[in-house]
DRENPA-3360 file (N, C-alpha, C; in nm, 2 decimals, always signed):
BEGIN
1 = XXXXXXXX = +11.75/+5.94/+8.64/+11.70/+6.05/+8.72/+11.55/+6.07/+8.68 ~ +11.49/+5.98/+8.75/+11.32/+5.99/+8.68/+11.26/+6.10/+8.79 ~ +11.13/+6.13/+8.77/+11.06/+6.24/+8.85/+11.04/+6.19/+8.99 ~ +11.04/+6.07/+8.98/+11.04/+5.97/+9.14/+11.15/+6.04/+9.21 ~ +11.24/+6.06/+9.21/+11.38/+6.11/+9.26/+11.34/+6.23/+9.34 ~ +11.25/+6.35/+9.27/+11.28/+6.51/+9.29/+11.15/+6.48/+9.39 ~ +11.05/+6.42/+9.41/+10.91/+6.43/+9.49/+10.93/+6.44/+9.62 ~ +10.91/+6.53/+9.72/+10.92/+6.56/+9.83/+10.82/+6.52/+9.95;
9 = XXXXXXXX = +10.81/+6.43/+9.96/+10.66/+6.38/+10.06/+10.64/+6.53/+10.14 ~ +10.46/+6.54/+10.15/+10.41/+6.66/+10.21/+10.32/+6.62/+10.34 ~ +10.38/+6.65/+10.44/+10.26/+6.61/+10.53/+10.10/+6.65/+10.53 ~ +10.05/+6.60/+10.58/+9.92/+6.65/+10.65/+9.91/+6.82/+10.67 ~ +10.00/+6.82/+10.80/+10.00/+6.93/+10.88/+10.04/+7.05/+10.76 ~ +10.17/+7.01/+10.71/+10.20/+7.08/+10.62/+10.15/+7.15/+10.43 ~ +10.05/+7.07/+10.44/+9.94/+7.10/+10.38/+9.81/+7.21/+10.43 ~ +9.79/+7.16/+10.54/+9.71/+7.28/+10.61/+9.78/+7.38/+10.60;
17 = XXXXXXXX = +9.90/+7.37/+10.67/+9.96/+7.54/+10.70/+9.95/+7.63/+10.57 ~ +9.97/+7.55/+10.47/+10.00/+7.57/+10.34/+9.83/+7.65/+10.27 ~ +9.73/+7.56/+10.28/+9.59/+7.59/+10.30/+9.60/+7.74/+10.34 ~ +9.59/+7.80/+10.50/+9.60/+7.84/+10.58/+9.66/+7.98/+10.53 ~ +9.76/+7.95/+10.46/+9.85/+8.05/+10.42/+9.81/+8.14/+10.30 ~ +9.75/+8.06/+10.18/+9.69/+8.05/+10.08/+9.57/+8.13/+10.12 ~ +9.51/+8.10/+10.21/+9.42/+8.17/+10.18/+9.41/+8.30/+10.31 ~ +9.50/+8.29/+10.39/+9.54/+8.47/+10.39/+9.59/+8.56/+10.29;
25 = XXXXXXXX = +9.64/+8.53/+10.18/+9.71/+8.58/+10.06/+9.53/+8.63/+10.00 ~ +9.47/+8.56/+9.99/+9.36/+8.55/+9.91/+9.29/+8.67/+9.97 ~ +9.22/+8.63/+10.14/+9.17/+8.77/+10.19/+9.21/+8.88/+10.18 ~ +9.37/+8.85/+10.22/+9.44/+9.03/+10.21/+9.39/+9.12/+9.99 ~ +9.41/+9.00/+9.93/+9.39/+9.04/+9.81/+9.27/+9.11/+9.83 ~ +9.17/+9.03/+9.81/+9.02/+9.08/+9.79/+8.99/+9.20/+9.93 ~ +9.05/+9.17/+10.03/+9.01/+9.35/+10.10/+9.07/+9.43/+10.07 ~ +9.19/+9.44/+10.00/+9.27/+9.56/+9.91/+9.20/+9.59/+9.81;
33 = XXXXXXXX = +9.12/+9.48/+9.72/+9.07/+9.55/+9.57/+8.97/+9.60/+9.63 ~ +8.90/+9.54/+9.71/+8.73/+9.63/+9.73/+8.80/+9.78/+9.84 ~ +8.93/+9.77/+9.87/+8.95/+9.91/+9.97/+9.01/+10.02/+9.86 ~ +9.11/+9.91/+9.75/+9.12/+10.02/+9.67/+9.00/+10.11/+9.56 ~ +8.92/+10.01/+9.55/+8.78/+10.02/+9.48/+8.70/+10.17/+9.53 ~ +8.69/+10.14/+9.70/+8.63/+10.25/+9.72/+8.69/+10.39/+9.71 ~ +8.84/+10.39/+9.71/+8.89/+10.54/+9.70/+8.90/+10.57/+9.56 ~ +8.85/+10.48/+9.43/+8.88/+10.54/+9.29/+8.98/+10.49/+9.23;
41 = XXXXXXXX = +9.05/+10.35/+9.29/+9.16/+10.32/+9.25/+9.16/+10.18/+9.19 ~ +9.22/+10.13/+9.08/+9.20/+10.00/+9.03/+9.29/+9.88/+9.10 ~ +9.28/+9.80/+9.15/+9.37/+9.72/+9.23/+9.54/+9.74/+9.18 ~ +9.53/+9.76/+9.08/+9.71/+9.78/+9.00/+9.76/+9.86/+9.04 ~ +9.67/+9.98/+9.05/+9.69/+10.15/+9.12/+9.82/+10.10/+9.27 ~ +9.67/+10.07/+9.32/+9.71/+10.05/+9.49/+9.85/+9.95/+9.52 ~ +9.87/+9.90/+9.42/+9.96/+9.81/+9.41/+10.09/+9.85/+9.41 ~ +10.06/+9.96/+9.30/+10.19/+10.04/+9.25/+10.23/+10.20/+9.37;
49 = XXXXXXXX = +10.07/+10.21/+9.42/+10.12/+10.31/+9.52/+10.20/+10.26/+9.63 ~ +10.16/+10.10/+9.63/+10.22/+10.05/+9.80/+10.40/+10.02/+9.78 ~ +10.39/+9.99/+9.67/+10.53/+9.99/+9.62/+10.62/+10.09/+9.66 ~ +10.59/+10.18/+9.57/+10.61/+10.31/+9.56/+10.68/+10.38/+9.71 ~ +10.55/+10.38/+9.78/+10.55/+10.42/+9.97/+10.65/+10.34/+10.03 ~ +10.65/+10.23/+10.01/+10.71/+10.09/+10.06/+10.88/+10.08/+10.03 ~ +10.88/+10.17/+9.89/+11.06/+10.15/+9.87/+11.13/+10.26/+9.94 ~ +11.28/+10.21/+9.95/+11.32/+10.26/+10.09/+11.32/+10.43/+10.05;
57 = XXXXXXXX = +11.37/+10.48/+10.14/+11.36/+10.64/+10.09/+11.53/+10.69/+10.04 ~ +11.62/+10.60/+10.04/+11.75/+10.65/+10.00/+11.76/+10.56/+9.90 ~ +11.68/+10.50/+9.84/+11.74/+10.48/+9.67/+11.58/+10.51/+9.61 ~ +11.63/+10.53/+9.47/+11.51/+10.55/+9.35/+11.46/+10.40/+9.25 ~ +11.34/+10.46/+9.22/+11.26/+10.30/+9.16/+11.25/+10.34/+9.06 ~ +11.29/+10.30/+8.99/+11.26/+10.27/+8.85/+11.12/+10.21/+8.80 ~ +11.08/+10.27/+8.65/+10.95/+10.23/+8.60/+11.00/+10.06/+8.59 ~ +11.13/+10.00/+8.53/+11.11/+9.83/+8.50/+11.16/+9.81/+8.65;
65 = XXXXXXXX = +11.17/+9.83/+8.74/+11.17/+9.80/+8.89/+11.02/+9.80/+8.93 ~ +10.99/+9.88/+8.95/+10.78/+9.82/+8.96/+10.75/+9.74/+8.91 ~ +10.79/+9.76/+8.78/+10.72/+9.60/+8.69/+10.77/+9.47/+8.77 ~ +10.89/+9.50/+8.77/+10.91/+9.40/+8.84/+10.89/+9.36/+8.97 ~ +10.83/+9.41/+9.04/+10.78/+9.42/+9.18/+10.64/+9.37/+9.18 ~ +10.56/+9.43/+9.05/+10.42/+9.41/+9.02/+10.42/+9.28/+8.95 ~ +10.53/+9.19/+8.90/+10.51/+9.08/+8.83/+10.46/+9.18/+8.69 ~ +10.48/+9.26/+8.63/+10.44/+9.31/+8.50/+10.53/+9.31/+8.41;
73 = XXXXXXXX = +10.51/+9.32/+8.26/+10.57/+9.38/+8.17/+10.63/+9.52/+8.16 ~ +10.73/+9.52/+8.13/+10.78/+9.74/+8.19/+10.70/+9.79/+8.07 ~ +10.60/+9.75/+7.94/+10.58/+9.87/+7.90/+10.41/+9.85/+7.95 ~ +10.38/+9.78/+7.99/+10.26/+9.77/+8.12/+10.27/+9.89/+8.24 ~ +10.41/+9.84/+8.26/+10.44/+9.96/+8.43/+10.48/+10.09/+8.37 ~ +10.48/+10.14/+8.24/+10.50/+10.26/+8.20/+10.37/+10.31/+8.19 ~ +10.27/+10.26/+8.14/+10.12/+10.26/+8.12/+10.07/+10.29/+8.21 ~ +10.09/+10.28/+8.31/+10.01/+10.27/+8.48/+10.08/+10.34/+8.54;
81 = XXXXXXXX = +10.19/+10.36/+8.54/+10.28/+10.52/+8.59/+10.24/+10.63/+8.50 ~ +10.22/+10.65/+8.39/+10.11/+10.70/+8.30/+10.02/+10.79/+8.33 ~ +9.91/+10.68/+8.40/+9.79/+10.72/+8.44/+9.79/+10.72/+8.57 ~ +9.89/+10.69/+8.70/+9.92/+10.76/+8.79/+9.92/+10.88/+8.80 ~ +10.04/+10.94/+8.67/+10.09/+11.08/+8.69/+9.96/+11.16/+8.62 ~ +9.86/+11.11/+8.57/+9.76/+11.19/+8.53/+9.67/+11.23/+8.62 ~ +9.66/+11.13/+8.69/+9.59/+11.17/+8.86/+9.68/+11.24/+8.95 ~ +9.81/+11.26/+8.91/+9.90/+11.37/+9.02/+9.92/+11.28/+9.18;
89 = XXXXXXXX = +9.90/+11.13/+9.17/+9.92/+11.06/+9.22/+10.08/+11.00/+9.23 ~ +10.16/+11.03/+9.11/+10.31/+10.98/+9.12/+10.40/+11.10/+9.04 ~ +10.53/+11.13/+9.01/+10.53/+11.23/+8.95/+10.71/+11.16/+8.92 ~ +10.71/+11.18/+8.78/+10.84/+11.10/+8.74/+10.93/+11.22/+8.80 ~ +11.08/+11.22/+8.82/+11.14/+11.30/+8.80/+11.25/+11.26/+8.71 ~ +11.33/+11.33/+8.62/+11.43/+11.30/+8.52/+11.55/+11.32/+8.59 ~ +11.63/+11.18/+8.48/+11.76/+11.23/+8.58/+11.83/+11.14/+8.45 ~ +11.92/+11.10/+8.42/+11.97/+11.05/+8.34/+11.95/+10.90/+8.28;
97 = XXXXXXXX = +11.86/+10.85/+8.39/+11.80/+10.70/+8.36/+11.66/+10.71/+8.36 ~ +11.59/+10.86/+8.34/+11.46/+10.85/+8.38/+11.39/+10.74/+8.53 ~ +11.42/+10.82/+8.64/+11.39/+10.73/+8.72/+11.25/+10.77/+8.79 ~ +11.16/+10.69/+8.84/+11.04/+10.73/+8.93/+11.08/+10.74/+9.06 ~ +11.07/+10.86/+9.16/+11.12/+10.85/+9.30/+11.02/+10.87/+9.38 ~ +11.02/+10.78/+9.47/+10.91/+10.77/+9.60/+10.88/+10.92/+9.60 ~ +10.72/+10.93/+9.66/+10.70/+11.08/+9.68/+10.60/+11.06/+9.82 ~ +10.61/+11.18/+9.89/+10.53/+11.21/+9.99/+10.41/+11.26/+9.95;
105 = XXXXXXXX = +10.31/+11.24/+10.07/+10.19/+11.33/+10.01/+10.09/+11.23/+9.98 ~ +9.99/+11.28/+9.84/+9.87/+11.16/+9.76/+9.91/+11.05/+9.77 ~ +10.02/+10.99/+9.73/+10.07/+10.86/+9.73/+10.09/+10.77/+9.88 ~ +10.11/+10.85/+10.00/+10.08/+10.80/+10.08/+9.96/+10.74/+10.16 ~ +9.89/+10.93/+10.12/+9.74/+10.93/+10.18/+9.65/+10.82/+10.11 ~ +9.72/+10.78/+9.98/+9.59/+10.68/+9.87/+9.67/+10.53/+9.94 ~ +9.78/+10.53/+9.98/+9.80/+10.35/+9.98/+9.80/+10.36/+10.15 ~ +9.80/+10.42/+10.25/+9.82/+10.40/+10.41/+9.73/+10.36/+10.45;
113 = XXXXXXXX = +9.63/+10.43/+10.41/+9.51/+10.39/+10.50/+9.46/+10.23/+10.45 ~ +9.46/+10.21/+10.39/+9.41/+10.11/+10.30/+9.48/+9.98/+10.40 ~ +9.60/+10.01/+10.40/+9.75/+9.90/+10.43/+9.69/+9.87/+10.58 ~ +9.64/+10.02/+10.66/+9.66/+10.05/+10.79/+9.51/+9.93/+10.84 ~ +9.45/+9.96/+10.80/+9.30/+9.91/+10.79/+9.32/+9.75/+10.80 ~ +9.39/+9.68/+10.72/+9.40/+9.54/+10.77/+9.50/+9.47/+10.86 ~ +9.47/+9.39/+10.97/+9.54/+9.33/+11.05/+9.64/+9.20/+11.03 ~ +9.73/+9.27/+11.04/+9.79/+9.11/+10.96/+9.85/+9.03/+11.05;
121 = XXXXXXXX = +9.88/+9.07/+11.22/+9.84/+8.96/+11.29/+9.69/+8.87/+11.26 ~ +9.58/+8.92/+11.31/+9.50/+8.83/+11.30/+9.47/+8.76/+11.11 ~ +9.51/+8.83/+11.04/+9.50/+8.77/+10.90/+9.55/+8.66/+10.91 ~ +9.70/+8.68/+10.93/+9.75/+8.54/+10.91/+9.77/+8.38/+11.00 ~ +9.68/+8.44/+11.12/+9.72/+8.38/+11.24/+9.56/+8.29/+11.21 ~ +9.47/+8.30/+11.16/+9.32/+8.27/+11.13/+9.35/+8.13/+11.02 ~ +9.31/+8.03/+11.06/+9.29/+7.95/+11.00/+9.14/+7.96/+10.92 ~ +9.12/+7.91/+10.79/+9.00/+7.89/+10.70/+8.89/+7.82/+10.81;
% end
């Protein structure tokens, strides 16, 4: 079972799309940091606010559930829920697992507009 076995021939086409795709991931990034940039917020912020907004409203998130959402370490996502709650941007509530619960309000107003602002029909429909 040598590596010759597992190799998957890639077309043409399917390298472009791939291209194509890549680098809508790329724009949406870089117009998020410069959008989160201008409201005061570090790209991690906005990250963790969209999360936050984004999880459903009948269950609770946990701080190692962001992390893991963010690709982080949980005592990273404790650190940055942290300095959320210092800006009055997230607000833990206690419950017997310590959980973080979606909140209405700052946390919307700081990640909607931002989200609302980019098109993601045309983002991803745009070839490089």
């Amino acid at each position: 079972m040598g590596e010759e076995q597992h190799k998957i021939p890639v077309s043409k086409e399917e390298y472009e799309a791939l291209a194509a795709f890549r680098f809508s991931g790329r724009r949406f990034l870089h117009f998020s940091e410069e959008a989160a940039s201008q409201r005061g917020l570090s790209p991690r912020q906005y990250q963790a606010l969209v999360v936050i907004a984004g999880y459903p409203r009948s269950a609770r998130l946990t701080v190692s559930e962001l992390a893991e959402r963010l690709l982080i370490r949980p005592y990273t996502a404790v650190e940055l829920v942290n300095r959320l709650e210092t800006q009055k941007l997230v607000q833990r509530v206690m419950d017997e697992q310590y959980r973080l619960y979606w909140l209405q309000g700052k946390t919307e107003a700081q990640a909607t507009p931002i989200s609302a602002q980019f098109s993601w029909k045309t983002s991803f429909s745009k070839s490089p």
